[in-house]
C-alpha positions as a printed NumPy array, in Angstrom:
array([[ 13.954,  -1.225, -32.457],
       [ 15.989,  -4.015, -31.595],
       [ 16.883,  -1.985, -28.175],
       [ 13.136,  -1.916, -27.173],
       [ 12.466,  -5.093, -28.083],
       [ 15.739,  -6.346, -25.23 ],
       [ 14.096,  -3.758, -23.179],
       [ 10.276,  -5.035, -23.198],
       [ 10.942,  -8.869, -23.599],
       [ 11.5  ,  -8.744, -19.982],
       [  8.663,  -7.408, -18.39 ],
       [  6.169,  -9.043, -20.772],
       [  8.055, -12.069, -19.961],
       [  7.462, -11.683, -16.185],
       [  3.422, -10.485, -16.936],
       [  3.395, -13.712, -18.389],
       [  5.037, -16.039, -16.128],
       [  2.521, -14.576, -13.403],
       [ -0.896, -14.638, -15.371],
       [ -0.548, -18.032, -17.113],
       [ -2.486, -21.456, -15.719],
       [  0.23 , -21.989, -13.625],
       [  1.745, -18.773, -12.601],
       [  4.58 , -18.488, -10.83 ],
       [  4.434, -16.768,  -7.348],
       [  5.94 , -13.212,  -7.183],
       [  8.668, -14.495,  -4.544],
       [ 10.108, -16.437,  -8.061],
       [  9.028, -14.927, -11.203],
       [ 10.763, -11.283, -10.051],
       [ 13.785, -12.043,  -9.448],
       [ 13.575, -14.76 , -12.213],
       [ 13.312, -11.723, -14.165],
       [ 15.922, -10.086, -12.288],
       [ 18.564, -12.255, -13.333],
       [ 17.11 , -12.332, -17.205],
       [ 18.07 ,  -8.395, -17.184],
       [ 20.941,  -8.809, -15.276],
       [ 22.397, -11.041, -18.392],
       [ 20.954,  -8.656, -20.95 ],
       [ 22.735,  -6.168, -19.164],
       [ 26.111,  -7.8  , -19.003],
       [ 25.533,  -9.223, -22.612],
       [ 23.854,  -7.07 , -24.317],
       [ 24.361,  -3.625, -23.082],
       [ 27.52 ,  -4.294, -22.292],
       [ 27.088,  -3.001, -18.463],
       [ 30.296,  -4.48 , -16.269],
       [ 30.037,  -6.846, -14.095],
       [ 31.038,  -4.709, -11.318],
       [ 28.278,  -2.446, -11.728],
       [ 25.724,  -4.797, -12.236],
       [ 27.112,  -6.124,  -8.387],
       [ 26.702,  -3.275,  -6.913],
       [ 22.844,  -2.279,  -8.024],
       [ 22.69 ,  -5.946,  -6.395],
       [ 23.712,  -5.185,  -3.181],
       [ 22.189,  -1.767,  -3.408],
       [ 18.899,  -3.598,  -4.568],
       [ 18.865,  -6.169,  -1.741],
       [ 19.655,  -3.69 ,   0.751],
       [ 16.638,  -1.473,  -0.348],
       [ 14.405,  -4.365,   0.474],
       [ 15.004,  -3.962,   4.459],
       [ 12.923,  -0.718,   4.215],
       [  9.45 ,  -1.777,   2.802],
       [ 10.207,  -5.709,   4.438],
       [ 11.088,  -3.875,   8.18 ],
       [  7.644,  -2.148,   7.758],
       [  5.73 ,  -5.494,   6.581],
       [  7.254,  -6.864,   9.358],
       [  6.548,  -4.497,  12.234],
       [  2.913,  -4.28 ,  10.626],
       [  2.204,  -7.945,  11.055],
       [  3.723,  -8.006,  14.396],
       [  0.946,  -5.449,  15.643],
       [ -1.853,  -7.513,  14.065],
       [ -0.585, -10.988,  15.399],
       [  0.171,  -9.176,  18.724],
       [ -3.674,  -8.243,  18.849],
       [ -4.663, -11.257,  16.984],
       [ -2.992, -13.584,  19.612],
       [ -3.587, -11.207,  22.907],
       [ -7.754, -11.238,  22.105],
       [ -7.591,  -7.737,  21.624],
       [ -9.135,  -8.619,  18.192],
       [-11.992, -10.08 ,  19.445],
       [-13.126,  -7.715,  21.752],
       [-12.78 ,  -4.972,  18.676],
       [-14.754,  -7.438,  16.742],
       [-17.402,  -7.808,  19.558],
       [-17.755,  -3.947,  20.063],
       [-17.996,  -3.318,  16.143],
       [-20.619,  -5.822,  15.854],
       [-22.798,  -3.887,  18.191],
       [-22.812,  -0.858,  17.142],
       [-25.351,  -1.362,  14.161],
       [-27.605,  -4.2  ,  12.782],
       [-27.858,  -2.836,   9.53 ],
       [-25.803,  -4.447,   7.115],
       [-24.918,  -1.318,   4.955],
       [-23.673,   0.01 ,   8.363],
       [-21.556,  -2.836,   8.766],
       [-19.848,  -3.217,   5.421],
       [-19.56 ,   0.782,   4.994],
       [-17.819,   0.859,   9.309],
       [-15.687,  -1.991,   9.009],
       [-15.257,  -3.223,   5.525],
       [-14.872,   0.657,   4.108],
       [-14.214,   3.171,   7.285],
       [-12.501,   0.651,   9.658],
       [-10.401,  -1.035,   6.923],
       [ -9.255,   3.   ,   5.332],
       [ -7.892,   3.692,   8.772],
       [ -5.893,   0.306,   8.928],
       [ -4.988,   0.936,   5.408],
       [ -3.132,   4.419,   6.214],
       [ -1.398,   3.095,   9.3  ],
       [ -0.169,  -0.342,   8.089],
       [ -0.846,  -1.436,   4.506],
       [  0.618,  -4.357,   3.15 ],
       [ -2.817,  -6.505,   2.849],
       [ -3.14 ,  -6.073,   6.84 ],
       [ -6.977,  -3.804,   6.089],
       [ -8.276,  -7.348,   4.44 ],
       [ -6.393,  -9.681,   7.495],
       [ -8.365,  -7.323,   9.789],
       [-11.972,  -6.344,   8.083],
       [-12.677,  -9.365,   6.244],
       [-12.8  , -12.2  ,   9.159],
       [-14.797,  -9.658,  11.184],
       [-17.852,  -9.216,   8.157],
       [-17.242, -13.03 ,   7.96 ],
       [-18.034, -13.53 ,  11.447],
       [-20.688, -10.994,  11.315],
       [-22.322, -13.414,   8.993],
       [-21.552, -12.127,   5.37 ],
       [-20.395, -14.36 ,   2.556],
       [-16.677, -15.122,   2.373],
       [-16.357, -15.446,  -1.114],
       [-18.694, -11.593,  -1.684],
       [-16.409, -10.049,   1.695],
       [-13.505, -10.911,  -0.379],
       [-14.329,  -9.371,  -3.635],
       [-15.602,  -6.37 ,  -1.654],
       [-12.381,  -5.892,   0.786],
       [-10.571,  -5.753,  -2.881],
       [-12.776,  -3.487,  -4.08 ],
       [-12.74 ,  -1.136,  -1.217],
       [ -9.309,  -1.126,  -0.197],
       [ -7.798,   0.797,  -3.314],
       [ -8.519,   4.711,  -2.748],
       [ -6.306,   4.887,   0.719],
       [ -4.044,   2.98 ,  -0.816],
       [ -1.233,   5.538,  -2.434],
       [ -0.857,   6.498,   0.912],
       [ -0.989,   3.073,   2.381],
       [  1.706,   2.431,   5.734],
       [  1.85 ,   5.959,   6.458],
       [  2.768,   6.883,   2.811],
       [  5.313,   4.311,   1.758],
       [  3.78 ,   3.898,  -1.937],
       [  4.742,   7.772,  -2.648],
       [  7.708,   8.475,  -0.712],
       [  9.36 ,   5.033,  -0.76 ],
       [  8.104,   3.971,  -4.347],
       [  8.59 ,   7.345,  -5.981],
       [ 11.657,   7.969,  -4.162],
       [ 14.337,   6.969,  -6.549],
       [ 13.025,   9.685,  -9.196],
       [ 14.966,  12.482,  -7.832],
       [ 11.693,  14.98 ,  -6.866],
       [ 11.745,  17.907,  -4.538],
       [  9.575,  17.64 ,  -1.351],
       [  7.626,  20.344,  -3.21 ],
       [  6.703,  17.701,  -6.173],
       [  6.447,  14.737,  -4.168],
       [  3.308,  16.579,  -2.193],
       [  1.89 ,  17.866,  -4.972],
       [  1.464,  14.45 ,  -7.023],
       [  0.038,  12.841,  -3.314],
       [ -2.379,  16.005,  -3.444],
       [ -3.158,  15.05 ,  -7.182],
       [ -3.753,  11.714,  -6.806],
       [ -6.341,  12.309,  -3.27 ],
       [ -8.412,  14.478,  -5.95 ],
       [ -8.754,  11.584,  -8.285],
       [ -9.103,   8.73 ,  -5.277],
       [-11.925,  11.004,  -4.19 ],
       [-13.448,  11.364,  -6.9  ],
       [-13.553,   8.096,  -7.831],
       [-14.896,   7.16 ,  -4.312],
       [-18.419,   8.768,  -4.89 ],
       [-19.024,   5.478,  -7.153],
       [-16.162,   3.309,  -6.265],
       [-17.218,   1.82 ,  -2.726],
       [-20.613,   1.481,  -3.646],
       [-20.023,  -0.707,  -6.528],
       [-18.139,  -3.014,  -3.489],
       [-21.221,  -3.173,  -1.813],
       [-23.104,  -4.259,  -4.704],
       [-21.083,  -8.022,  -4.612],
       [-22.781,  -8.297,  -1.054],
       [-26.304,  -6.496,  -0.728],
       [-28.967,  -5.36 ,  -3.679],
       [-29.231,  -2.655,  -5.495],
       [-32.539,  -1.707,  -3.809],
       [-30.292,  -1.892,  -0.166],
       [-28.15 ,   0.479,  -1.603],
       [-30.356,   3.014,  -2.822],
       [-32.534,   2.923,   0.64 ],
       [-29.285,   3.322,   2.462],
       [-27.678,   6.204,   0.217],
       [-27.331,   8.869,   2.278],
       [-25.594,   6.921,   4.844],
       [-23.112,   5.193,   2.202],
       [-22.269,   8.98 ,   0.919],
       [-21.806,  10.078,   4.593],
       [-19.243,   7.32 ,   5.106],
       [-17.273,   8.059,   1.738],
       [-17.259,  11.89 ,   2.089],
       [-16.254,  11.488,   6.463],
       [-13.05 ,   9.395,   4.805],
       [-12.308,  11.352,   1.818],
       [-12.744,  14.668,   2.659],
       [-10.1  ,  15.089,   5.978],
       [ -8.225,  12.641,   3.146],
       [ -7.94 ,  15.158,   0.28 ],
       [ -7.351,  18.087,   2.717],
       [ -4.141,  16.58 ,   4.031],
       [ -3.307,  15.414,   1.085],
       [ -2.458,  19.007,   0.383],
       [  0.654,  19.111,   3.002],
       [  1.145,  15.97 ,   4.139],
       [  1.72 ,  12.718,   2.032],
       [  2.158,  10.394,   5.178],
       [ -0.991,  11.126,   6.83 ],
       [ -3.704,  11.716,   4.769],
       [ -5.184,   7.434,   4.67 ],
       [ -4.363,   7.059,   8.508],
       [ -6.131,  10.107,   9.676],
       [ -9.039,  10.646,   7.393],
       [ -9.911,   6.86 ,   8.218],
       [ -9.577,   7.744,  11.723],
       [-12.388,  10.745,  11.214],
       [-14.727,   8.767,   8.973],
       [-14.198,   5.521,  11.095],
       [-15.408,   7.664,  14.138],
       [-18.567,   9.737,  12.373],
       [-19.525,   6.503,  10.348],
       [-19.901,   5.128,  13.853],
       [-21.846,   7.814,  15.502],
       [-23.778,   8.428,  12.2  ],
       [-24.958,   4.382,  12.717],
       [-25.328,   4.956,  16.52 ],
       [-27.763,   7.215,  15.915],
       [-29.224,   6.085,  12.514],
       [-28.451,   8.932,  10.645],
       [-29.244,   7.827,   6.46 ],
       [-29.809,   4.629,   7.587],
       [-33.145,   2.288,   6.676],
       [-35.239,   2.563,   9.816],
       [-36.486,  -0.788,   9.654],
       [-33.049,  -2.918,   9.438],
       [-32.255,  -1.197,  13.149],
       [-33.227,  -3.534,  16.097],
       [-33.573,  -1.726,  19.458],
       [-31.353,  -3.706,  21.121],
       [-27.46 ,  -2.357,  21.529],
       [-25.158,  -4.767,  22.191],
       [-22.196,  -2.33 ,  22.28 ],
       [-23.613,  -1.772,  25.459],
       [-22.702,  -5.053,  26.475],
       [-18.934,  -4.471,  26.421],
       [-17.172,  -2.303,  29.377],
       [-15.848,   1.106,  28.367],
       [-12.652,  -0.08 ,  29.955],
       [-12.256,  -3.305,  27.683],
       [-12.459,  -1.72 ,  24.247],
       [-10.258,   0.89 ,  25.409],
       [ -7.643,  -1.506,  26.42 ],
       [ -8.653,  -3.313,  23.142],
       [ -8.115,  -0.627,  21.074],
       [ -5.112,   1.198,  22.795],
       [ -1.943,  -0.587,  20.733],
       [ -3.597,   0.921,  17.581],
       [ -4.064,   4.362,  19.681],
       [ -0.873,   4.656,  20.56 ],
       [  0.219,   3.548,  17.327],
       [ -1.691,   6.345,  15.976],
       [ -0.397,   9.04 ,  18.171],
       [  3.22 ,   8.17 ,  18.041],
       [  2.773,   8.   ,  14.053],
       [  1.347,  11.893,  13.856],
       [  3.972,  13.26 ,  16.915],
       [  6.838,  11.624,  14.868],
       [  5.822,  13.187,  11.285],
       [  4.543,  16.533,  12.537],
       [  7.318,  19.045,  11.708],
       [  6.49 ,  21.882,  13.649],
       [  6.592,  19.145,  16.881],
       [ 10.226,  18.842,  16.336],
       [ 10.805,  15.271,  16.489],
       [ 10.407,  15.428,  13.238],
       [ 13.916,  16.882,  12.75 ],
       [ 15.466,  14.573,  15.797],
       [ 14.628,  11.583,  14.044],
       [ 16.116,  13.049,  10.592],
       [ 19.048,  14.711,  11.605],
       [ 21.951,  13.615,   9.054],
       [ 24.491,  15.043,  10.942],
       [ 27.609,  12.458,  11.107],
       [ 28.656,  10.504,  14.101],
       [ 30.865,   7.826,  12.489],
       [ 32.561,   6.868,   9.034],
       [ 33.753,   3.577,   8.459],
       [ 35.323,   2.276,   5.312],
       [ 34.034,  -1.412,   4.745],
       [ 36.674,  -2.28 ,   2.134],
       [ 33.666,  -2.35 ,  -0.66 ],
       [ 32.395,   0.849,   0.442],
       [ 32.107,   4.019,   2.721],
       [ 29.303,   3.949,   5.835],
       [ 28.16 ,   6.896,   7.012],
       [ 26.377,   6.872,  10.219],
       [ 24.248,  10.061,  11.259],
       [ 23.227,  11.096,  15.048],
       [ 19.871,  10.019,  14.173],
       [ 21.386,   6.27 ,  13.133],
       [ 20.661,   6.652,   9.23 ],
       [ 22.492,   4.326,   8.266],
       [ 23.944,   5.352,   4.382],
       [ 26.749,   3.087,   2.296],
       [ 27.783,   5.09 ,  -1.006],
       [ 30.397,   4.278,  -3.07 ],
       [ 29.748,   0.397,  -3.315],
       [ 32.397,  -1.345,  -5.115],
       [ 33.779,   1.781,  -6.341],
       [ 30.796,   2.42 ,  -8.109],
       [ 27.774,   6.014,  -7.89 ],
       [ 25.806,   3.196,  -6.109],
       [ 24.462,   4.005,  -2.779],
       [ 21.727,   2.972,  -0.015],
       [ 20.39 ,   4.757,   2.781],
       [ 18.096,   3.504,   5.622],
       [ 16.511,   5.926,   8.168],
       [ 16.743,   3.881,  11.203],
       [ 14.529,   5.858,  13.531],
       [ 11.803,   7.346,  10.636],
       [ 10.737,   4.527,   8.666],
       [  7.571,   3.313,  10.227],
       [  9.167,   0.105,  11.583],
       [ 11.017,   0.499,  14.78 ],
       [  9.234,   3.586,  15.585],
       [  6.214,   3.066,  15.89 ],
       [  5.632,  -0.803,  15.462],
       [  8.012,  -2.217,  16.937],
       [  7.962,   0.153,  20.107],
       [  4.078,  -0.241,  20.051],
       [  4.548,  -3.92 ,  20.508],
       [  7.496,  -4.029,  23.018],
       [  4.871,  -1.496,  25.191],
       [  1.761,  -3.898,  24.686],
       [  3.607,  -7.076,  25.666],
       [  3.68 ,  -6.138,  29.457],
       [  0.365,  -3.571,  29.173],
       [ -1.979,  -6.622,  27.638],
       [ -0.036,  -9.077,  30.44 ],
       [  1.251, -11.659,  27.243],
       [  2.381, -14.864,  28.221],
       [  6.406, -16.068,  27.111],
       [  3.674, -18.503,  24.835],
       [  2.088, -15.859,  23.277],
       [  4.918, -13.812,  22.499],
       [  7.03 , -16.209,  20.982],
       [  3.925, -17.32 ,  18.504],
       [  3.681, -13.763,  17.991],
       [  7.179, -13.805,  16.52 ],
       [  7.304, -17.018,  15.425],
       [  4.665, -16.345,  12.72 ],
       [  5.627, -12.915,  11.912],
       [  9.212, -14.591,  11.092],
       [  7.624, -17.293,   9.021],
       [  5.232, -14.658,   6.935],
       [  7.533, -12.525,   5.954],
       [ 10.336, -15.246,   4.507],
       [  8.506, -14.714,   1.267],
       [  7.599, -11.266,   0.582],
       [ 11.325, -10.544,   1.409],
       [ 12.457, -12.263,  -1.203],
       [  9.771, -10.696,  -3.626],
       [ 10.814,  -7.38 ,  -2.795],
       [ 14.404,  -8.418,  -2.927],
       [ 13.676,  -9.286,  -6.726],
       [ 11.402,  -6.227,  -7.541],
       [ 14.232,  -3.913,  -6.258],
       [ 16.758,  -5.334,  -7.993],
       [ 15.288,  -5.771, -11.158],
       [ 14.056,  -1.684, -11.356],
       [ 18.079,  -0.811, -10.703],
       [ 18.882,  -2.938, -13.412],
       [ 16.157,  -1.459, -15.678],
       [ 17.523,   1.817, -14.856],
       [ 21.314,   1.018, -15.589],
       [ 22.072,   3.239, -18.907],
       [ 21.419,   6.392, -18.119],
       [ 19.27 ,   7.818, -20.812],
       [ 19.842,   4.394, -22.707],
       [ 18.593,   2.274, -20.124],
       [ 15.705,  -0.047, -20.808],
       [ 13.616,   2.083, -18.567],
       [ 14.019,   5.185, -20.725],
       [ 13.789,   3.304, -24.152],
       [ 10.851,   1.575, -23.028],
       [  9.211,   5.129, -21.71 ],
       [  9.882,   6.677, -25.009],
       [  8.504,   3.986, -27.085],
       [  5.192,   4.398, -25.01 ],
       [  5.305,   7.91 , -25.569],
       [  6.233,   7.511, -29.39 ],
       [  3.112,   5.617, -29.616],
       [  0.465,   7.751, -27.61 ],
       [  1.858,  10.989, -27.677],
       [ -0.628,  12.644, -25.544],
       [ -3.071,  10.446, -25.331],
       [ -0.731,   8.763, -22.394],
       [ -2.5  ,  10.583, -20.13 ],
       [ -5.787,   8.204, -20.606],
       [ -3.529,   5.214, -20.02 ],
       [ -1.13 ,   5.793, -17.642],
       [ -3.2  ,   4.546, -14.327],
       [ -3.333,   0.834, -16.691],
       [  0.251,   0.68 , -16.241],
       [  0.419,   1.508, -12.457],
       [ -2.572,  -1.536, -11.941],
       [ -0.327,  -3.677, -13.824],
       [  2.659,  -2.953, -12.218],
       [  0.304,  -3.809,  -8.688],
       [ -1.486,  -6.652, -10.585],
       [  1.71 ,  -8.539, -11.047],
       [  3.832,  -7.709,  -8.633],
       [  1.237,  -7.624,  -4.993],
       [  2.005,  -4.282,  -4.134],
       [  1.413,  -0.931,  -5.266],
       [  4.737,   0.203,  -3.538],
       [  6.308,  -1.838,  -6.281],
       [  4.007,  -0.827,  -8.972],
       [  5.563,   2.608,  -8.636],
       [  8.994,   1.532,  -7.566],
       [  9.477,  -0.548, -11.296],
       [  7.379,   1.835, -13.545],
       [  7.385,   5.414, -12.044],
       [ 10.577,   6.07 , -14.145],
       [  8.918,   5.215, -17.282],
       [  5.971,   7.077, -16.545],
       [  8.579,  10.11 , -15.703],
       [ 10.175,   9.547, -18.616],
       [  7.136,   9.212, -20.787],
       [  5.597,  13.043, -19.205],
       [  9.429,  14.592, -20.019],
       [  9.127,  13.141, -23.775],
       [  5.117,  14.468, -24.503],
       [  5.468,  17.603, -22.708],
       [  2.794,  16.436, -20.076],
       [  2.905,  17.596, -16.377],
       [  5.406,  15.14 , -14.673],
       [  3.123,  15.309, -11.451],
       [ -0.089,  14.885, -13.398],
       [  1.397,  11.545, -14.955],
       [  2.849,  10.579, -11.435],
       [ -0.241,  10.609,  -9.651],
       [ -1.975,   8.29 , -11.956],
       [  0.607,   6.109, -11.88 ],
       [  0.192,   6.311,  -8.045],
       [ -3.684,   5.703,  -8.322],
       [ -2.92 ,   3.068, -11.069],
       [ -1.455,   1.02 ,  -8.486],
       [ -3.447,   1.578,  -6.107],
       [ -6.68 ,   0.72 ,  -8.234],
       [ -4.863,  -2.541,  -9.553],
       [ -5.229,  -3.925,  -5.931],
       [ -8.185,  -5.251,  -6.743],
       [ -6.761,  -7.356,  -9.292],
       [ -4.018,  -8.572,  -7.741],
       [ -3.226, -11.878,  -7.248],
       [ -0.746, -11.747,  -4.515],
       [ -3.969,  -9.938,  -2.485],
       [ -6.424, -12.305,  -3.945],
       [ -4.786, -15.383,  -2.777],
       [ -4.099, -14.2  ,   0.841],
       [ -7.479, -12.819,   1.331],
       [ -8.786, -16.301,   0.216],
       [ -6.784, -17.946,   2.324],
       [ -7.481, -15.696,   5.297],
       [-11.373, -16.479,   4.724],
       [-11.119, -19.997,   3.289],
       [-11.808, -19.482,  -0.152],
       [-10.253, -22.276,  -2.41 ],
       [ -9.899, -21.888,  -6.55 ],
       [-11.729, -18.857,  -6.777],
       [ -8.798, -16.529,  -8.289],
       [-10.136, -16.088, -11.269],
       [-13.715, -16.012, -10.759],
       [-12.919, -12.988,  -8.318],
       [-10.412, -11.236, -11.088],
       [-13.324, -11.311, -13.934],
       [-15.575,  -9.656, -10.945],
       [-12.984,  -6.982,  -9.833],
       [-11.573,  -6.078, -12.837],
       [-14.734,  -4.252, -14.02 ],
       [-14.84 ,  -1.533, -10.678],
       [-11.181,  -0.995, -11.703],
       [-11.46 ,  -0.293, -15.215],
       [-14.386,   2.143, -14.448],
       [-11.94 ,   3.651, -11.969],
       [ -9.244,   4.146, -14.566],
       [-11.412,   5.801, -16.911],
       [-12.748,   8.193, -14.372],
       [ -9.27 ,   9.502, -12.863],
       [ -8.24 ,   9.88 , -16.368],
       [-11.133,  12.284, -17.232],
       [-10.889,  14.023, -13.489],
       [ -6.702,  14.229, -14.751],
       [ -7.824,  16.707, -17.777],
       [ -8.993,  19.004, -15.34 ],
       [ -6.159,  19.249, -13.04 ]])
């Protein structure tokens, strides 16, 4: 008792510290926390101090992976932020319908899906929301609905990153890892038939909605259904691409009022207004983006294999440990201090150099960028990411000191306690603890980085499917996006919004519950 209690204190210490009056930002309270466990460890469990070390500089050295991708993501946006590429996007999605369920459902649902599955990382909400603002929408209703809507491509957010980065430290085959992305598209689709148009609901009226139906469920479905079929062998592509199709049919479905309200359509076209030529040039970073993203994952391509091949080129000893590096420059350290520890990075695969970097090095000279431009380009990217480096830093930490101990290790007592207590019935809850590992710590990467062990753990100890339990936990945090704070204060301060947290939290938090209890049921039939 007295071990679960050491192993709990911790995490309800840090729920705590970032849900009070006056919460403490991520960027402190985790690796406040970090340190907490750190002493437990050393203390209490008796872990040596040499051990405890080297999950640090394992931990900190795990954060260059999801911060490199954060950072070549922002780079892209403030590249077409900065260049005006943004604003002719803007201009040409503003034209292409008058009717305001086409607009939310193109750019705050379709438009922000695709951005979702190529970037992540709150970059959908930087992008869709200031357009709808612009297109005359409420700020305060935009941002309640960008939460709302940006939660089902969210498990495979940034080309993937919340399942094969945050569920990558559990030790599944390639086999498993697609099957619990395929389970968790069935429930995301699922609960997209209700899910988006709830989001609409904090912006238009209920009478909108039903007048405009058809075209709402030919949005979701043009998304979700190219979503769920890659899903079922693919778990990097399935957000990025089935945005791409339901981005492109929503549009063609408003061009030609297909399910739309007949009398909300004005004549007049101003997409017409805007040179074939412009948007293309507009729009041809994110192209490019796009291609390079599905000729770099596609196996049967080849470069696939290139940009994975571990075969050695040189071995180093660094005096704490052993580097390895591979032809393809993954980078890997093992040994640290003497210690099982290791850390790998795959230099060339992670979506950061390749493509965002290389997509921005290309559109520097191809958009004709001044030496001004650039260097605010990187000059802000720099100062944004200072923060969430140091959050992730924390979080990663933390979840190797949580899983120091073997089967004895906080983690694993704190799993079994759960699944003491529900048997089960764990199945109903488990997406709860993925949206609070999302709600508290801005990212639903992390949400399955600190609990997907227990959740493992928890389906080992009931006899429930491990992959079953894994996808909710990967919907979990996905859904808890909405109540985030981390994505509720940046959206608020990309539109304006000032002391609204928690009058948007008691709004959102009702769509998310309702989307916990409905993967849960869709679960018992998987």
């Amino acid at each position: 008792m007295l071990n679960l209690a050491i192993s709990i204190i911790p995490i309800l210490l840090l729920i705590w510290m970032m849900t009070k009056k006056n919460a403490l930002p991520s960027h402190i309270a985790l690796p406040l926390t970090a340190i907490i466990i750190g002493i437990l460890q050393l203390i209490y469990f008796g872990t040596s101090g040499r051990l405890l070390t080297a999950n640090i500089i394992s931990g900190t050295l795990s954060a260059i992976t999801p911060i490199s991708i954060i950072a070549g993501a922002i780079l892209l946006n403030r590249t077409l932020s900065v260049s005006g590429c943004e604003d002719v996007i803007k201009q040409w999605l503003e034209g292409i319908s008058k009717n305001q369920i086409g607009q939310l459902m193109i750019i705050g649902w379709a438009f922000a899906f695709m951005i979702e599955g190529a970037s992540g990382f709150g970059t959908p909400a930087a992008i869709a929301a200031p357009i709808l603002v612009g297109l005359g929408f409420n700020p305060l209703r935009v941002a309640m609905l960008a939460l709302v809507m940006n939660s089902v491509p969210v498990s495979f957010g940034a080309v993937g990153t919340p399942t094969w980065f945050g569920f990558g430290n559990l030790g599944l085959s390639d086999t498993e890892l697609l099957h619990v992305g395929s389970l968790s598209a069935i429930m995301h689709t699922v609960a997209a038939i209700v899910i988006p148009v709830i989001a609409l609901k904090f912006i238009v009226s209920w009478q909108q909605i039903r007048r405009n139906i058809i075209f709402i469920q030919l949005s979701i479905w043009s998304c979700t259904l190219p979503y769920v079929w890659l899903a079922q062998w693919n778990y990097e592509f399935p957000a990025l691409i089935g945005g791409a199709i339901g981005l492109t049919l929503s549009i063609l479905f408003a061009r030609y009022n297909v399910g739309l309200e007949k009398k909300d359509i004005t004549e007049e076209n101003t997409t017409d207004s805007l040179p074939f030529g412009r948007v293309f040039k507009a729009m041809a970073p994110t192209l490019l983006l796009i291609v390079i993203l599905i000729v770099t994952r596609i196996k049967q391509l080849g470069l696939k294999g290139m940009l994975n091949d571990a075969t050695p080129m040189w071995n180093i000893h660094l005096g704490f440990a052993d580097l390895h590096i591979s032809q393809a420059l993954i980078i890997h350290i093992n040994q640290i201090l003497g210690t099982d520890t290791a850390w790998a990075y795959k230099t060339l695969y992670v979506p950061a150099l390749i493509p965002f970097f290389l997509v921005v090095f290309v559109s520097i000279p191809f958009l004709k960028m001044s030496s001004h431009q650039v260097k605010a380009v990187f000059s802000d990217t720099a100062s944004r990411i200072k923060t969430p480096f140091i959050a992730l830093i924390g979080a990663l930490i933390m979840v190797k000191f949580m899983m120091i101990g073997g089967d004895h290790s906080p983690i694993m007592t704190t799993g079994n306690a759960f699944a003491d207590l529900l048997g089960k019935n764990w199945q109903y809850c488990a997406a709860y603890l993925g949206a609070l590992g999302a709600f508290f710590s801005g990212s639903a990467t992390v949400s399955n980085l600190t609990f997907g062990a227990i959740q493992q753990s928890i389906a080992h100890t009931v006899g429930l499917p491990e992959t079953i339990i894994l996808a909710l936990q990967s919907v979990g945090g996905a859904m808890g996006n909405m109540v985030c704070i981390n994505n509720i204060i940046a959206v608020s301060a990309i539109l304006g919004i000032a002391n609204k947290e928690g009058y948007i939290i008691k709004r959102t938090v009702i769509p998310m519950v309702l989307y916990g209890v409905i993967v849960a049921i869709v679960s018992t039939f998987l």
